[in-house]
C-alpha positions in Angstrom: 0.0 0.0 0.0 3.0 2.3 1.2 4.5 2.0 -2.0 1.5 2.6 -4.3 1.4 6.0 -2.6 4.7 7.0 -3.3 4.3 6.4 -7.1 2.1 9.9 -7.5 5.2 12.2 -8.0 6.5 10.1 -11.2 8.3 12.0 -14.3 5.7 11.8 -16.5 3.3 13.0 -13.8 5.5 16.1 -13.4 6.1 16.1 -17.2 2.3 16.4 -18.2 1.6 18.8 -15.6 4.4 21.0 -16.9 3.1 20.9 -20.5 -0.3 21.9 -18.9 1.0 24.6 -16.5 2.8 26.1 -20.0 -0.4 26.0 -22.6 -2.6 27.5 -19.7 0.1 30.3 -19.0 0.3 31.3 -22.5 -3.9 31.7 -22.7 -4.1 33.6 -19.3 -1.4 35.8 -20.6 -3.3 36.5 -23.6 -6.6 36.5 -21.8 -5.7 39.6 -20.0 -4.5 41.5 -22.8 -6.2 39.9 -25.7 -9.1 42.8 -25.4 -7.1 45.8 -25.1 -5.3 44.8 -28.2 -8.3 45.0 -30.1 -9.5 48.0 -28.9 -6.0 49.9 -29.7 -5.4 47.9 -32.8 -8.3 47.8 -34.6 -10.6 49.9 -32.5 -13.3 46.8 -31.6 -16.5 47.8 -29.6 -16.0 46.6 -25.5 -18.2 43.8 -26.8 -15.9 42.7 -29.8 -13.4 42.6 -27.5 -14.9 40.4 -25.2 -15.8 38.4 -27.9 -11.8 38.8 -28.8 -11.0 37.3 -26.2 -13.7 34.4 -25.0 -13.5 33.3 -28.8 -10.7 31.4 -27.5 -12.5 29.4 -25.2 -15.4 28.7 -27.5 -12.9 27.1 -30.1 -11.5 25.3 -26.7 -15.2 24.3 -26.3 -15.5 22.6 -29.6 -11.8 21.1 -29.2 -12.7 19.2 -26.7 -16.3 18.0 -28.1 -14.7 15.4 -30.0 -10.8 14.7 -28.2 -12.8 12.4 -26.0 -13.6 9.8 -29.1 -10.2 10.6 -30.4 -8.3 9.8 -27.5 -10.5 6.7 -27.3 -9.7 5.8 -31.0 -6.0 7.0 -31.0 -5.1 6.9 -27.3 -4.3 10.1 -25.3 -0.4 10.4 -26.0 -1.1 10.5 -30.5 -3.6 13.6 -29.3 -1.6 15.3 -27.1 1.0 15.5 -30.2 -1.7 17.0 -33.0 -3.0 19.8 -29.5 0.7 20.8 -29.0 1.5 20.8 -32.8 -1.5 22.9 -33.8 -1.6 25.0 -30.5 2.2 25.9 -31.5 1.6 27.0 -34.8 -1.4 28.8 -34.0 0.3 30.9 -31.3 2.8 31.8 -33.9 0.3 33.3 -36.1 -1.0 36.0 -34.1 1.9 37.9 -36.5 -0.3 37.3 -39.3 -3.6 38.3 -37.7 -3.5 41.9 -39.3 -7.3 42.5 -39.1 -10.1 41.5 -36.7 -11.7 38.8 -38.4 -8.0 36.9 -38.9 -7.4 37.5 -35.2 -10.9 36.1 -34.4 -10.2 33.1 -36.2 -6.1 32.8 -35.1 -8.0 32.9 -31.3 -10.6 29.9 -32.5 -8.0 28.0 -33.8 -5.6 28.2 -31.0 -8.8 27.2 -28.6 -9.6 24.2 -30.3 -5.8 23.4 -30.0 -5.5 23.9 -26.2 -9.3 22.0 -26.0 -7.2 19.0 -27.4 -3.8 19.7 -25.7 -5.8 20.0 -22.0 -8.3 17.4 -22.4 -5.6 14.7 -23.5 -3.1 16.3 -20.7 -5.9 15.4 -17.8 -6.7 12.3 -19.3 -3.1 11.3 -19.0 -3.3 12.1 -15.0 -6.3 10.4 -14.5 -5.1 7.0 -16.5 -1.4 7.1 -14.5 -2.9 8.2 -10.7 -3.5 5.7 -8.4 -7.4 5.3 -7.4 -7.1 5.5 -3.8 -5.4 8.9 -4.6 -7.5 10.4 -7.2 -8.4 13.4 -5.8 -5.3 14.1 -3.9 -3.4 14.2 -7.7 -5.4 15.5 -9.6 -5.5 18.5 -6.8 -2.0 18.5 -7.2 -1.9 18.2 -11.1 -4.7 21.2 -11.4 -1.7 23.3 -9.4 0.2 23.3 -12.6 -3.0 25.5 -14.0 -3.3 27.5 -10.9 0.2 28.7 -11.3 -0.4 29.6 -14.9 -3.4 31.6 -14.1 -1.3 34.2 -11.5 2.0 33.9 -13.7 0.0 34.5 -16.5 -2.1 37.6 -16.5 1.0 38.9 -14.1 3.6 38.6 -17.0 0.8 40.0 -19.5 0.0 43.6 -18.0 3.8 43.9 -16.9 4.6 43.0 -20.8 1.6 45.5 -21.9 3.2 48.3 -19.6 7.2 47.9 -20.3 6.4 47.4 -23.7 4.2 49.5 -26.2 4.0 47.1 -28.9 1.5 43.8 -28.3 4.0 42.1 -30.5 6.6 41.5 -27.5 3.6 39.6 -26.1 3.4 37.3 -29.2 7.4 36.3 -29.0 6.8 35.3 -25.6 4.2 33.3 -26.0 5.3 31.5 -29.2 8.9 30.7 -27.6 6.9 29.1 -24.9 4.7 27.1 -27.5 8.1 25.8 -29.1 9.1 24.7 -25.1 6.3 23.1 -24.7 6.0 21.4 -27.9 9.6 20.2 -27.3 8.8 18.8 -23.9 6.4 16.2 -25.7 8.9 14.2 -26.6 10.3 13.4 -23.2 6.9 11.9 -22.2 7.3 8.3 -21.9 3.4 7.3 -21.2 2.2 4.5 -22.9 -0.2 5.0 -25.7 -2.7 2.6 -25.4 -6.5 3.4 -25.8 -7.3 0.0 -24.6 -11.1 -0.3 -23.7 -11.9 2.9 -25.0 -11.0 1.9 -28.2 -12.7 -1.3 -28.3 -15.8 0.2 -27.0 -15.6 2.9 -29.7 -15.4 0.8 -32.4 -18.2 -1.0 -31.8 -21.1 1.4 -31.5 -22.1 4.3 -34.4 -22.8 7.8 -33.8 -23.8 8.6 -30.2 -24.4 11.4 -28.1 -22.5 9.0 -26.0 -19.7 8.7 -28.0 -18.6 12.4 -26.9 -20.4 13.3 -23.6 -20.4 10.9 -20.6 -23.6 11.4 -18.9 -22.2 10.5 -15.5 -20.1 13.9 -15.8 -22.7 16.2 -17.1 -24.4 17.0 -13.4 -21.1 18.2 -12.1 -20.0 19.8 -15.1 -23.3 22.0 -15.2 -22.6 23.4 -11.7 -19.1 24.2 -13.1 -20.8 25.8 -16.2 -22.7 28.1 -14.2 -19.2 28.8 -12.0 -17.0 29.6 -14.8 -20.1 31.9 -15.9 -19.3 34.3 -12.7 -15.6 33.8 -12.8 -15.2 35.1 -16.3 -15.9 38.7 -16.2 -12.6 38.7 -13.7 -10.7 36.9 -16.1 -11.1 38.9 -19.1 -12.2 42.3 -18.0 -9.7 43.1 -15.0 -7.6 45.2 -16.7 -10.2 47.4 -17.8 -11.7 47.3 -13.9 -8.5 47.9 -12.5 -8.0 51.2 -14.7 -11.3 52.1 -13.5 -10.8 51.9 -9.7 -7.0 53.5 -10.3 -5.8 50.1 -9.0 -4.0 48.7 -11.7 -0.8 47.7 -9.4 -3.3 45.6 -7.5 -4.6 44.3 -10.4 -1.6 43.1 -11.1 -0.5 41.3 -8.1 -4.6 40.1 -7.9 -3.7 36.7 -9.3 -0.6 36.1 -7.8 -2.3 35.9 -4.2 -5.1 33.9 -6.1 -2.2 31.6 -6.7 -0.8 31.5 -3.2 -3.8 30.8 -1.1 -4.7 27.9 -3.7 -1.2 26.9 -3.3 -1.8 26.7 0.3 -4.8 25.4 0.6 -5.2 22.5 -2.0 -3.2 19.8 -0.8 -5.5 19.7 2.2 -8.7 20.0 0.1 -7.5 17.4 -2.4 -6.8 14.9 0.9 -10.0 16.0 2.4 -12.1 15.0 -1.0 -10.5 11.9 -0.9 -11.1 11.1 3.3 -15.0 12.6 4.0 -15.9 13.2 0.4 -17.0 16.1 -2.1 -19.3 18.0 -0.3 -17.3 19.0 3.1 -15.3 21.1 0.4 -17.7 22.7 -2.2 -19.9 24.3 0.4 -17.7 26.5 1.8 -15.6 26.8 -1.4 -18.8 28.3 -3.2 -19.6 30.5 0.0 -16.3 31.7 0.1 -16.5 32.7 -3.9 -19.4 34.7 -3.0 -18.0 36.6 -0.7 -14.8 36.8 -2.8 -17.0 37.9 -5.5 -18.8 40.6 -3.3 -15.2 42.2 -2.3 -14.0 42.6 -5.3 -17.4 44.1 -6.9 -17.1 46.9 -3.7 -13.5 47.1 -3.8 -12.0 50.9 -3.8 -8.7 50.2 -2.1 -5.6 47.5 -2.4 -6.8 45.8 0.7 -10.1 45.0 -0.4 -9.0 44.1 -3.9 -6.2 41.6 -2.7 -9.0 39.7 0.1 -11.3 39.5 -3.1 -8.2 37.7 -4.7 -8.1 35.5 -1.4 -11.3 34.4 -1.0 -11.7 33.7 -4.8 -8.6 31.7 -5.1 -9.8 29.4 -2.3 -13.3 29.1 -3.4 -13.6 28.9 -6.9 -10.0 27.4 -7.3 -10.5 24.7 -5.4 -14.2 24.3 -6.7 -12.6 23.6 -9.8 -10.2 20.8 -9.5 -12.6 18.6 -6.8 -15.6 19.0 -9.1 -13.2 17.9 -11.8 -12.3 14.9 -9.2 -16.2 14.3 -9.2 -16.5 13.8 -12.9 -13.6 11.4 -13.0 -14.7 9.4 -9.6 -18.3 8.8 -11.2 -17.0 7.5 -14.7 -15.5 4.2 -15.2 -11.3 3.6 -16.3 -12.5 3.2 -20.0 -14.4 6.6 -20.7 -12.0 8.7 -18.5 -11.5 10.8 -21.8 -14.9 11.3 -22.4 -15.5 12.6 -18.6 -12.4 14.9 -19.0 -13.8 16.3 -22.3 -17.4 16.7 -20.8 -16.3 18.5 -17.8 -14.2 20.7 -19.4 -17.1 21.5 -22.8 -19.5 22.6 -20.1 -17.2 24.9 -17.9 -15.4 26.1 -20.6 -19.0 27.1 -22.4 -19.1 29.1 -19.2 -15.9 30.9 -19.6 -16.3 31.5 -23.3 -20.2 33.0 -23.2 -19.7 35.1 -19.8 -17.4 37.7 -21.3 -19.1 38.4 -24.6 -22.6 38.7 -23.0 -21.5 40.5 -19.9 -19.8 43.0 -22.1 -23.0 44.4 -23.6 -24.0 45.1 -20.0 -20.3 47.0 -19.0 -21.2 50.0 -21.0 -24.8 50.8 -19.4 -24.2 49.1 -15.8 -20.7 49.0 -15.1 -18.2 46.0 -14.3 -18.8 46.6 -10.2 -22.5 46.1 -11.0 -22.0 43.2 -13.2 -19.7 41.7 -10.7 -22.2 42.5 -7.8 -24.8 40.4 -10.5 -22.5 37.7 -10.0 -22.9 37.2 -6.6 -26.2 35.7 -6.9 -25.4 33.6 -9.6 -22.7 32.0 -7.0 -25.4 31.3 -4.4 -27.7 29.3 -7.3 -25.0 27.4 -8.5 -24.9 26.1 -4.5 -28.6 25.3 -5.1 -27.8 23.5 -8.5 -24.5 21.3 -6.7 -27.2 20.4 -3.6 -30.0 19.3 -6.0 -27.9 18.1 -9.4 -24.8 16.7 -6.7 -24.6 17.2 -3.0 -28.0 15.2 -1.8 -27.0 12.1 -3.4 -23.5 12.1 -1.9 -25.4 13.3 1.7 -27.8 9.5 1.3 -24.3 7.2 -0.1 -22.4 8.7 3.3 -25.3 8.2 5.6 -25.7 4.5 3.9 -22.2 3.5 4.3 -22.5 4.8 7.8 
């Protein structure tokens, strides 16, 4: 038993969740930046250039629709290689992008890419971690994209204020496309699709064949979750400007980062000892109140406890919910419950900005933020109803 648990910090453990801790960095970076570059490039309306920027996670969205059949048909190691070879060359190509519509499509492209990269990088965790440690690893693993999302938007705005030209942004991220893409190679898991493949080549087109049921009630809640986070993501640095706090808005992710850092290994361990829902209560409540901060912020103070509270609620919200998918889904469609988790939330993600920008102009971001409160404390409905009670009755039975 001892020596099952020490085989959780393997290379290619550490080697996956490098890849994924690189292609994550590279769309935070561009997620907080993405927007202004429209607007000064090409002079986009606040709602192009939410849509700019969230088009990215659409194209993720449909990249992932199909990855979970693929990896079932080609096994997960063959689709990490086509994410990481088209996510490369599509960062590359933002030099190309000389109008709106080309950078609209660059942005879909190089979503569908990362939608394949991710989905087959998670898959790869959940086939190499021990059961009995599920949740512990995969908390660990989702660390790789919780570092990416402070590094990320932090190297961005310091990029977009030491350097006038948005094309110092685009060398950084394509040298770290070519890293990562390099850093495939040195993966040594084996590539075998085993039942999935089986399985898929038996039965014909099925809504089955790319959604796992089993993952859609948790994936929902986490729909509706990346719904509230997105405005932060994507319109911070236009918030920040507005409040005249754009150093805090710049150190707003790193102590996102450092409470998550702090706080998952015990939340991953915790999921896997007394179950789901001892953790997504108060994560969610403590989101809420992150999210009520942060709408009323006016000083440093308030801004960074915003960045506090979120970075333990909703980050840790999203890796054990993840855990959830994969726990209800049997070893053979592990793929498919990576790909369905991640279509729903990242639906979230991608709609949030482009339909909360129609509603900056008029309301304001501290309004829509304030909005966003409430749709926190109905996503803890949804996890009780879709989730939570039926985890409540399989404790109280085992008991």
């Amino acid at each position: 038993m001892e020596a099952t648990r020490h085989k959780l910090w393997t290379k290619d453990f550490l080697i996956v969740s490098l890849i994924n801790f690189t292609i994550t960095l590279i769309f935070y970076l561009l997620m907080v930046t993405i927007a202004g570059y429209a607007v000064e490039q090409f002079g986009a309306s606040t709602s192009t250039a939410g849509l700019v920027s969230s088009i990215f996670i659409i194209g993720t969205l449909f990249g992932r629709l199909g990855t979970g059949r693929i990896i079932g048909d080609w096994g997960s190691k063959k689709t990490l290689f086509c994410g990481l070879l088209l996510f490369m060359l599509s960062t590359m190509s933002y030099f190309l992008a000389g109008n709106l519509p080309l950078l609209m499509l660059n942005r879909l492209v190089q979503g569908i890419a990362l939608g394949v990269a991710s989905t087959a990088t998670g898959t790869i965790i959940a086939q190499i971690l021990p059961a009995d440690r599920r949740g512990e690893g995969i908390g660990y693993y989702s660390l790789s994209a919780i570092l990416a999302t402070a590094i990320g938007p932090f190297v961005g705005i310091l990029l977009t204020q030491l350097f006038a030209d948005y094309r110092m942004i685009f060398a950084v991220d394509s040298v770290l496309a070519i890293i990562c893409f390099m850093m495939y190679f040195i993966v040594t898991v084996p590539d075998s699709p085993n039942k999935a493949k089986d399985l898929a080549a038996k039965i014909g087109f099925k809504v089955s064949n790319f959604i796992e049921m089993r993952a859609v009630p948790i994936a929902f809640v986490a729909l509706v979750i990346g719904f509230a986070y997105s405005g932060v993501m994507s319109f911070m640095t236009f918030y920040a400007k507005e409040l005249d706090l754009v150093t805090a808005g710049s150190y707003f992710f790193i102590v996102y980062a450092i409470v998550i850092l702090a706080t998952r290994p015990f939340t991953g361990k915790l999921l896997d000892a007394r179950g789901a829902n001892i953790v997504i209560y108060p994560c969610l409540v403590l989101f809420a109140i992150g999210m009520y901060a942060f709408s009323a912020a006016t000083s440093t103070v308030v801004f960074l406890i915003a960045a506090a509270c979120i970075g333990v609620g909703y980050g840790n919200f999203n890796s054990v919910a993840q855990a959830i998918a994969i726990k209800v889904t049997p070893n053979e469609r592990l793929g498919l419950a990576t790909s369905t988790y991640f279509i729903l939330y990242d639906l979230g993600l991608g709609v949030g900005p482009y339909f909360l920008g129609f509603f900056a102009p008029t309301i304001g971001y501290s309004a829509i933020f304030l909005t966003m409160v409430f749709v926190i404390l109905l996503s803890i409905v949804l996890y009780y109803f879709l989730y939570g009670k039926y985890e409540n009755l399989k404790q109280a039975n085992i008991s």
